[in-house]
N, C-alpha and C positions, 0 to 999 in steps of 0.2 A: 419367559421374560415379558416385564407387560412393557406394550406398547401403545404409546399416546398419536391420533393420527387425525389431521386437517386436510379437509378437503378444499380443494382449488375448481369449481366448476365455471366453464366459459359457455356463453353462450352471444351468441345473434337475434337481434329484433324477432327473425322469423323461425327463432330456435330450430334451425337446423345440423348443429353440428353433433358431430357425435364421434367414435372413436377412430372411426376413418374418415370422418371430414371433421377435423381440427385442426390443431395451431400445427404451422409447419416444424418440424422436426428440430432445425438450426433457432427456431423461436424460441423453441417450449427448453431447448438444452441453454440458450443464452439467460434465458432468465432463471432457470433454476441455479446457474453458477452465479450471477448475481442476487439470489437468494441465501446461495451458501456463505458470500461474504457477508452479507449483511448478518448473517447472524454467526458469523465467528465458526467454522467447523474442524479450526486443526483440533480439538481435542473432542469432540461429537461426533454424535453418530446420526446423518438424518440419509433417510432412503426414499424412493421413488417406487411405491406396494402397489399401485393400485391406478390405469386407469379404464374411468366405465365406459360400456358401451353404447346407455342409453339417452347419453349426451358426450359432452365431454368434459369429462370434472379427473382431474388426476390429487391423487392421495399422494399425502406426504408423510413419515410414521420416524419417529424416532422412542429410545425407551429412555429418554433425560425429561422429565418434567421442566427442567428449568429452560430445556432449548424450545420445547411445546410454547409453555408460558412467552418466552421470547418471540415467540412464529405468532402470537396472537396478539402480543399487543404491534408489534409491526402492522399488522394488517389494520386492526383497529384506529390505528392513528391514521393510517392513509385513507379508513373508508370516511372517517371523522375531519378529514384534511388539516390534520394536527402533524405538518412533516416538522415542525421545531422542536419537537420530543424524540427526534430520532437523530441518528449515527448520520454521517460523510455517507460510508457503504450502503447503510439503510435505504438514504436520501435516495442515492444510485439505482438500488433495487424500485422504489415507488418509480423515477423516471423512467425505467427500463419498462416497468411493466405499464405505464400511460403509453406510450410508443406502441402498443402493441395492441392495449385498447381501443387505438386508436379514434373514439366515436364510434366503430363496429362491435363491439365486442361489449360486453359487462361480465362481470367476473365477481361469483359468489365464493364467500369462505366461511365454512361449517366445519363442528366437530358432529361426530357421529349421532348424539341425540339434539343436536341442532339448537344447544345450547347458549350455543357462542356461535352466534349467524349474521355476518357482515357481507351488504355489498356495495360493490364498488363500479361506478361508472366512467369517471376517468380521475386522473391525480390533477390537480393544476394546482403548485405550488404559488405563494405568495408575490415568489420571484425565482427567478431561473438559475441556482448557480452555477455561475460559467468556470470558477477559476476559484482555487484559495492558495495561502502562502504559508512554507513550511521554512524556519529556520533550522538550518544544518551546518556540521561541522565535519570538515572534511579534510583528510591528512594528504597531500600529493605535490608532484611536482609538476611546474610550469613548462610545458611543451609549446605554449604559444604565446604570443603576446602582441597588444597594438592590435588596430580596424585593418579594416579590410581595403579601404582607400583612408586618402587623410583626411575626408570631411567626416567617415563614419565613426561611431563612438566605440572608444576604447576597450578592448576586453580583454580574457585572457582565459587559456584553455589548459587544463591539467591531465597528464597523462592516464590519467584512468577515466577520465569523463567523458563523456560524448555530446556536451552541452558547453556552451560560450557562460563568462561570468564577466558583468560588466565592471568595470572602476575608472574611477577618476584620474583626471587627468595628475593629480599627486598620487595616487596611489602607481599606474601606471609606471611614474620615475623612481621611485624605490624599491619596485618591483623587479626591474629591470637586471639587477648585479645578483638575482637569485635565479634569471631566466636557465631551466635546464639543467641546475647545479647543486640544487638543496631542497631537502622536502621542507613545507610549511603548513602549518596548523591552519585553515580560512575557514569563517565563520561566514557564510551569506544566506540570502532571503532567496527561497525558491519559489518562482509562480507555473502552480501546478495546475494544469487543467482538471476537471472537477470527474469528467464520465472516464479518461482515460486513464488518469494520473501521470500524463505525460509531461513533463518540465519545460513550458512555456519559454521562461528565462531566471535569467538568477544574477543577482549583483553582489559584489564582495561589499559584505560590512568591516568587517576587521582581519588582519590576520594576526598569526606570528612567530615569529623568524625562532630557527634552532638556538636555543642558547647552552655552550657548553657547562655551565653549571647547574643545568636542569635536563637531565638525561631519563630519557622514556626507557621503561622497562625493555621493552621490544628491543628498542635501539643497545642498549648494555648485551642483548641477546644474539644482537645480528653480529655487534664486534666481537664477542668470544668466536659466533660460525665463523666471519670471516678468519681467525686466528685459526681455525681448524683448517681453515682452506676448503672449503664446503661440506666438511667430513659433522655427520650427525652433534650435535649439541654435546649429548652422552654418549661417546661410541661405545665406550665398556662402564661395567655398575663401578669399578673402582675409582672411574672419572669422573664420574656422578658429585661427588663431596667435593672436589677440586674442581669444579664448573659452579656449583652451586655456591661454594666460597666466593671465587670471583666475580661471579655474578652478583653475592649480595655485596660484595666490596667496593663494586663499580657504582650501584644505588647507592650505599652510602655513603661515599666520597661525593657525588654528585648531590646530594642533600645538605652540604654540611655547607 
């Protein structure tokens, strides 16, 4: 099988490192999982072949041409400080690996006849992103509701989330007669932090409420279980067609 392989060599002013005096262990594995997001690996294959001993340069090999190509214009645009041509996760990856160059380090990247030979001395992006926002739609029910004293602002907590969603003080009062009692459809703005993807905050933009002439497939699915009394959907193949039936019966009465 061929294989396509980039080299990663680090070094110090006083080119001392080498395969045992290099990046510390928890470094070299933090940034190579932030390499593998940036370049996408649930369906790729990229492995860690190769590092030398008469510095410290560690190989990277994969047999996709297209994920290689991907490995090199990444690098390229960071050693070119072109980060606006790259990915969220890419960004991640350039910041991770300036962190570590920290001004000690520079870091060469070569294919084997050193055709493609970029280096890099530190990243310093245009500007720092701290944070971006991700619109989401989220199906659950109200386990909390109202601040935390009365001068705090209003929010409301959904039983499957581990994060506060803010609303207004109208949204708050009609919110109220569904507190704990009904699932609802909510549409909010989430502010995600940028290196962890951890969710800063979130505010409700819209919801909306069950309506019984607009019945979710799911829902048609839970009231026949419930009708079984938690006994399998199909328990036997002969109830297969008689499930199936009132299942499509239930969507189309609920359509019409």
């Amino acid at each position: 099988m061929e294989s396509y392989d980039l080299t990663l060599r680090f070094n110090d002013n006083e080119k001392t490192l080498s395969a045992k005096n290099g990046l510390p262990i928890n470094q070299l594995g933090e940034l190579l999982t932030y390499l593998g997001k940036a370049v996408d690996l649930k369906d790729n294959l990229l492995t860690l072949s190769e590092i030398k001993g008469n510095c410290y340069a560690v190989t990277i090999s994969t047999p996709k041409l297209s994920l290689y190509n991907t490995l090199r214009s990444i690098h390229s645009c960071i050693s070119e400080g072109d980060l606006n041509s790259l990915t969220i996760e890419q960004v991640k990856y350039a910041n991770r690996l300036n962190s570590i160059l920290d001004n000690k380090y520079t870091l060469d990247v070569y294919d084997i006849g050193k055709t493609f030979n970029y280096k890099i001395t530190n990243v310093v992006p245009e500007k720092k992103v701290e944070y971006y926002y991700e619109i989401d739609e989220i199906y659950g029910i109200i386990s909390s509701i109202g601040g935390n004293t009365l001068e705090s602002k209003q929010h409301i907590k959904l039983s499957n989330l581990n994060y506060e969603i803010s609303v207004s003080e109208s949204q708050e009062k009609n919110l109220l007669k569904y507190f704990k009692n009904k699932r609802i459809l909510f549409k909010i703005n989430k502010k995600i932090d940028f290196e962890t993807d951890r969710i800063l905050s979130a505010e409700l933009l819209e919801y909306e409420t069950p309506n019984k002439n607009k019945m979710r497939f799911i829902d048609s699915a839970n009231n026949i279980l419930n009708k079984r009394k938690g006994h399998s959907l199909f328990p036997k193949i002969k109830d297969s067609v008689e499930s199936i039936r009132t299942l499509r019966g239930e969507i189309k009465n609920s359509c019409e």
